[in-house]
C-alpha positions as CSV (number, residue, x, y, z in Angstrom):
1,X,303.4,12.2,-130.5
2,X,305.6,15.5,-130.9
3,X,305.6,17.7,-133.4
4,X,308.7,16.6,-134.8
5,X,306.9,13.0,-135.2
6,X,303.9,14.2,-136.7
7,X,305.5,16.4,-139.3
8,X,307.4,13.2,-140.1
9,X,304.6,11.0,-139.8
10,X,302.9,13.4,-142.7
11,X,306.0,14.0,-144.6
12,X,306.6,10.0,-144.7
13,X,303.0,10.0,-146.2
14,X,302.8,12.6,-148.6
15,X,304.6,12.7,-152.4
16,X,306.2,16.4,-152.1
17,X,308.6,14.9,-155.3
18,X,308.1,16.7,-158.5
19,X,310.6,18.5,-161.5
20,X,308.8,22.0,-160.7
21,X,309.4,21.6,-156.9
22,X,312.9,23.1,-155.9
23,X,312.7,23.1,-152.2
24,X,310.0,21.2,-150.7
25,X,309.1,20.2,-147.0
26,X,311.7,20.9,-144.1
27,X,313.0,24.8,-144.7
28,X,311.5,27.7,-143.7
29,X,309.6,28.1,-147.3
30,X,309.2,26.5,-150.2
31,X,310.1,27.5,-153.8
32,X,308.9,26.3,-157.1
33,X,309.3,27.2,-161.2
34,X,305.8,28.6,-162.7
35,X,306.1,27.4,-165.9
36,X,306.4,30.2,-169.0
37,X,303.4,31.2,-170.3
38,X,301.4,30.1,-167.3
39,X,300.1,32.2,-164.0
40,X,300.1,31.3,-160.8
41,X,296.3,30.9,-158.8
42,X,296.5,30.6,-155.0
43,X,293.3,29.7,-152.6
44,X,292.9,29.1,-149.2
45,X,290.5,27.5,-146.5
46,X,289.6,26.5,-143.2
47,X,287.5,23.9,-142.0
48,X,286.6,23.2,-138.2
49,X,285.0,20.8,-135.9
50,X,281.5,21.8,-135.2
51,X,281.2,23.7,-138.4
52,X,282.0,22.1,-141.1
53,X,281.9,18.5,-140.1
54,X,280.4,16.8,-136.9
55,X,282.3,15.3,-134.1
56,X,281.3,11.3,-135.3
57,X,283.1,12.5,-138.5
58,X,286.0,10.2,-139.1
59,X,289.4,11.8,-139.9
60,X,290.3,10.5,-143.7
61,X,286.5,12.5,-144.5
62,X,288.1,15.6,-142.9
63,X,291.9,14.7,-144.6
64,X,289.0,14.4,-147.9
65,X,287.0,17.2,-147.6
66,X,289.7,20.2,-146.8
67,X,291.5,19.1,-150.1
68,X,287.9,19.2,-151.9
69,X,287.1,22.4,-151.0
70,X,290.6,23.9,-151.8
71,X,290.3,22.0,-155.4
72,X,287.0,22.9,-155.7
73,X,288.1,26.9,-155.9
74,X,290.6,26.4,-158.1
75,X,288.6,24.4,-160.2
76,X,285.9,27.5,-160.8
77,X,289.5,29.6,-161.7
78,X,290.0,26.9,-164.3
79,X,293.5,26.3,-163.2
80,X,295.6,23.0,-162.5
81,X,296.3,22.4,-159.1
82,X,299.7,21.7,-157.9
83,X,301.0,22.3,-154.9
84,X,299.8,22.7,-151.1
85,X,300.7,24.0,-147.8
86,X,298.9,22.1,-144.9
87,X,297.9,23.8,-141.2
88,X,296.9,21.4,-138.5
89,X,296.0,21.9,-135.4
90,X,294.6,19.4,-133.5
91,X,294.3,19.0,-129.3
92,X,296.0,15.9,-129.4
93,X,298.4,14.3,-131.9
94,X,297.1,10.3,-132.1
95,X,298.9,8.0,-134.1
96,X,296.0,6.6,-136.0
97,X,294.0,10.1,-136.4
98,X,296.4,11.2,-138.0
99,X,297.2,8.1,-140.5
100,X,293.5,8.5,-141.5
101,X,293.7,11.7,-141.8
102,X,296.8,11.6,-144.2
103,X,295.1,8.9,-145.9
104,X,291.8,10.6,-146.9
105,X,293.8,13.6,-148.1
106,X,296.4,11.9,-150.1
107,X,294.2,9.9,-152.2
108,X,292.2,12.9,-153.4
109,X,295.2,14.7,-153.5
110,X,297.1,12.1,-155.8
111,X,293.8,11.6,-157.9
112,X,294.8,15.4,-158.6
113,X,298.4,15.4,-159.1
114,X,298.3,17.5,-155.9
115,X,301.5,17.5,-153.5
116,X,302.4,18.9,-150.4
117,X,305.6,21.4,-149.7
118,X,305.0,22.7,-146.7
119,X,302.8,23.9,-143.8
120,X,302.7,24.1,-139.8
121,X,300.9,21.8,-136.8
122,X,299.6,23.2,-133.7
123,X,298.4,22.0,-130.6
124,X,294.4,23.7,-130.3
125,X,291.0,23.4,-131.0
126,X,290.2,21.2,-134.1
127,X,290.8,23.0,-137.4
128,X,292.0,22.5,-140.8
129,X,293.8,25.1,-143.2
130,X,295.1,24.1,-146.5
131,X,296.2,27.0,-149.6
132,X,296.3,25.1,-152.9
133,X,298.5,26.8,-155.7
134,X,297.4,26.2,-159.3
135,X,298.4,27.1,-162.8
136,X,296.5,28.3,-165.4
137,X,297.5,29.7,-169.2
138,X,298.5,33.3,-169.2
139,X,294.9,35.4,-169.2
140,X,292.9,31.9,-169.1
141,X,291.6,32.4,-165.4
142,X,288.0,32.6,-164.9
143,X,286.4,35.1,-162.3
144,X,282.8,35.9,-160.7
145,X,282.6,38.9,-163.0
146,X,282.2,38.6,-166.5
147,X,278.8,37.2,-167.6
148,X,276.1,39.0,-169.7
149,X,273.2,39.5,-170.7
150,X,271.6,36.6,-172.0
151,X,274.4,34.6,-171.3
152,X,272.7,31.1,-170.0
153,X,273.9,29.3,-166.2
154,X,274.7,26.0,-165.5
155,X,275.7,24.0,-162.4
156,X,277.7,20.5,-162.1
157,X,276.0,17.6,-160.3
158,X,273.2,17.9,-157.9
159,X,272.1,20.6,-155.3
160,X,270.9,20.2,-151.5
161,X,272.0,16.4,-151.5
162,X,275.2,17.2,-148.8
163,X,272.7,19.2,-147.2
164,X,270.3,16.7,-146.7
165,X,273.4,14.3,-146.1
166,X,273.8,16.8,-143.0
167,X,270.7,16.6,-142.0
168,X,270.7,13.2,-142.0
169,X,273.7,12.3,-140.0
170,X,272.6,14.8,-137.1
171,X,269.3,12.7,-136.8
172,X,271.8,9.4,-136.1
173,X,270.5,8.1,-139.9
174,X,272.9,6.3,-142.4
175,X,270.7,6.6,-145.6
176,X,270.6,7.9,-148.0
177,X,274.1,7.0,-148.6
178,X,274.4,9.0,-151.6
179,X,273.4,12.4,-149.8
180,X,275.5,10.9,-146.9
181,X,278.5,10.5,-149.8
182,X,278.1,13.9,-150.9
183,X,278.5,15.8,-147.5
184,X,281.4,13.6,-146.0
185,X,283.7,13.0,-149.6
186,X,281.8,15.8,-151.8
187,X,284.1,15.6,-155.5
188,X,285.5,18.3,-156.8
189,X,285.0,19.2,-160.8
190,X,288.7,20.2,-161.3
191,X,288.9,18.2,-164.8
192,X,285.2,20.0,-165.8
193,X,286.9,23.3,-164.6
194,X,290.0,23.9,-167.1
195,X,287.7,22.3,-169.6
196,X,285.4,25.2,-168.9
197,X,288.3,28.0,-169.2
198,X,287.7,27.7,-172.7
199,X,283.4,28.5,-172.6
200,X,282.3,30.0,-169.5
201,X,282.3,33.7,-169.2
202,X,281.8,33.8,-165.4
203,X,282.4,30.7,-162.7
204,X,282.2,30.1,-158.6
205,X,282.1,27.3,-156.8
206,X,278.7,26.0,-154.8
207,X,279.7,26.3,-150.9
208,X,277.5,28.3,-149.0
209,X,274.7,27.2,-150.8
210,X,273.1,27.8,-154.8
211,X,271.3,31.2,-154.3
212,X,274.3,32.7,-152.4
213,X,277.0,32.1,-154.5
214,X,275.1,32.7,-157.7
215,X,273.5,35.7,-156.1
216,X,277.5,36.5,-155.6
217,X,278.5,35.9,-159.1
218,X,275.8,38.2,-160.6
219,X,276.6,40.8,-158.3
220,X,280.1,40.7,-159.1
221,X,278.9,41.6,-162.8
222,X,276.0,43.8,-161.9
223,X,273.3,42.0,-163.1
224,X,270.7,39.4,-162.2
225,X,269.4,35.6,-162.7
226,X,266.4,34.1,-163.6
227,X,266.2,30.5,-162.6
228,X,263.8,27.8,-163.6
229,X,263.1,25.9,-160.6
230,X,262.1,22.9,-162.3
231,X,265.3,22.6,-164.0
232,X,267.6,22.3,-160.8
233,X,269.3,18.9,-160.2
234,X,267.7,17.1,-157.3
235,X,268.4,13.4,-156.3
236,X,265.3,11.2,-156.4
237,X,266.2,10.4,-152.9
238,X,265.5,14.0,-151.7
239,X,262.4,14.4,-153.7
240,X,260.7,10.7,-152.6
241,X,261.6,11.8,-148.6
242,X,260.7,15.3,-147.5
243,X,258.1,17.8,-149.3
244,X,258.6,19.7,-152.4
245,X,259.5,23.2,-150.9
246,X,261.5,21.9,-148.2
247,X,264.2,20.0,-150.8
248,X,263.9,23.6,-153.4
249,X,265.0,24.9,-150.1
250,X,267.7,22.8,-149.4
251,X,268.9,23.2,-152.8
252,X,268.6,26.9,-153.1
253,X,270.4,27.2,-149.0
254,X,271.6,23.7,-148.1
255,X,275.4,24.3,-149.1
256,X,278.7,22.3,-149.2
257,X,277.6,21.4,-153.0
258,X,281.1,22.2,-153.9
259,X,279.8,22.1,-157.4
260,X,280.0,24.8,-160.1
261,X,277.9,27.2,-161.5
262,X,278.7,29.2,-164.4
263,X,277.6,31.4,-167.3
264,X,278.1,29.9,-171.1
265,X,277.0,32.6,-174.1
266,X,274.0,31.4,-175.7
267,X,275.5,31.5,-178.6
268,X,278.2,28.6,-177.5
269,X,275.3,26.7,-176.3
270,X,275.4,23.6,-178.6
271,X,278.9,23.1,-179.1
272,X,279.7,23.2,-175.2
273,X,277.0,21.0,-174.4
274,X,277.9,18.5,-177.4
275,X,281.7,18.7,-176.4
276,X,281.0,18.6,-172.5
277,X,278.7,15.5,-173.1
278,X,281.5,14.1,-175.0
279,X,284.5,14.1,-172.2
280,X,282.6,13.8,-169.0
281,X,279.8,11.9,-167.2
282,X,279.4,14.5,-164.6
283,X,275.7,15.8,-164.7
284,X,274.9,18.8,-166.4
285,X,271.9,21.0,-166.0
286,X,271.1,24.6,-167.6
287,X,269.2,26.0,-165.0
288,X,268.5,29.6,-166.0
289,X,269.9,32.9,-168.1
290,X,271.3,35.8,-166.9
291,X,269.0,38.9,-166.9
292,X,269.5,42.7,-166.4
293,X,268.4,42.8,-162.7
294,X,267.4,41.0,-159.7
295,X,266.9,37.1,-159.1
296,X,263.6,35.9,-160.0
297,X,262.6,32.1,-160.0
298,X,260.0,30.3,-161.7
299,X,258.0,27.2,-161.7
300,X,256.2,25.7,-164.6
301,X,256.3,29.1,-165.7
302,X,255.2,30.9,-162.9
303,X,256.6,33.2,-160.1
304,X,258.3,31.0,-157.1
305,X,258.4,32.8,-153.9
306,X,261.7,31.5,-152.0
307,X,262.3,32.3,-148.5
308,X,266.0,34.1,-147.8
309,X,268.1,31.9,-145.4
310,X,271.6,32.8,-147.3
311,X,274.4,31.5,-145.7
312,X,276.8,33.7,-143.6
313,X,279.7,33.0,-141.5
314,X,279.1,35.7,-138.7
């Protein structure tokens, strides 16, 4: 295939039709209407073959998982996503790689109301780049920044389990399918996410792992964590396979979570659990409270030692 065909190919597969959408797919940009009142939130990413995902990893996981990680940011903004601008590059351009891609992206995409308007394909080493734009109510956004003393953290889902997933798939294993599940087609909280514009005082997704990126959040306000071990989400599966340190390790390190953790003031406690309960089935867990400095964790009530294997990219 050409590029011509595959821009086509993806064009032919993709919905790039809305009201908001004033030139789409084909120019040299694309233009759309913010709506009044609201603000536009842009993210970006890049996954790539050998970091991100393995090389048995099929094509609609990879089409799935560079939407989910894009969503997954502008779900810890609280914004709606709306529209996208794709980057391919791939060393060849096969027919059915590409359908499978398209397909695994659309359909997360769509569950979304996310369309494509533009983008670029390349002929080179396996890599994915997608920048989602959202909306969000004027001043609504949610940042790293702004938690406080006292203020208590939560996180969506469970930790570790993509990171066992991983693991897993690297050893030639197929179970447990749920960990398995959560690495290859991890689901963003976008829904939970503008519901949380209304409670959480500070927000960040879970990618490179549950100590880094709340060890990331309470730097960005200049304060520290303390976090109850005991209270962190862990699949049965995890805990009824490997030993106990090795899955708090995996949950504290493992990343690709794509989960959020956030900071609700105590005082807003009962009514956002009561109303969070009430509109979703997504698990939540309080997990610790913010404190003035450093991150301590604890188990049954005492001091747990953790070993520092934060993620970094270089």
């Amino acid at each position: 295939m050409k590029e011509d065909d595959v821009i086509t190919l993806i064009r032919d597969m993709f919905s790039s039709v809305s009201g908001d959408v004033k030139l789409s797919i084909g120019d040299d940009g694309s233009v759309v209407e913010v709506p009044k009142g609201m603000e536009l939130v842009t993210v970006l990413d890049t996954i790539s073959l050998g970091t991100h995902y393995l090389h048995e990893t099929t094509s609609d996981s990879i089409g799935h998982k560079i939407v989910a990680v894009n969503l997954s940011d502008i779900a810890a903004m609280g914004a709606q996503p709306k529209w996208a601008h794709l980057s391919l590059s791939i060393p060849e351009a096969e027919k059915g790689w590409i359908e499978k891609f398209v397909h695994g992206f659309s359909a997360l995409a769509t569950k979304h109301g996310l369309i494509i308007i533009g983008g670029d394909t390349i002929k080179g080493p396996e890599m994915v780049t997608l920048s989602i734009q959202g909306i969000v109510n004027k001043s609504k956004y949610i940042t790293r920044k702004n938690a406080n003393i006292g203020d208590l953290i939560y996180v969506t889902g469970y930790l570790g389990s993509a990171s066992y997933g991983l693991q897993m798939l690297k050893s030639r294993k197929n179970e447990p399918k749920s960990c398995i599940k959560d690495f290859d087609f991890p689901e963003p909280r976008v829904d939970e996410g503008i519901f949380l514009s209304d409670y959480a005082s500070a927000m960040i997704d879970i990618s490179d792992g549950f100590q880094t990126d709340l060890s990331k959040l309470t730097k960005a306000s200049n304060l520290g964590f303390n976090v109850n071990i005991d209270q962190l989400p862990i699949r049965m599966e995890m805990l009824e396979q490997i030993d106990f340190d090795d899955v708090i390790s995996m949950a504290l390190f493992g990343g690709d979570d794509y989960e959020l953790c956030f900071t609700i003031p105590e005082v807003m406690k009962d009514e956002f659990e009561q109303k969070w309960h009430k509109n979703f089935k997504t698990k939540l867990s309080h997990v610790g409270m913010i404190v003035k400095s450093f991150g301590r964790y604890k188990y049954n009530g005492k001091e747990y030692v953790v070993e520092n294997k934060n993620f970094e990219h270089f």
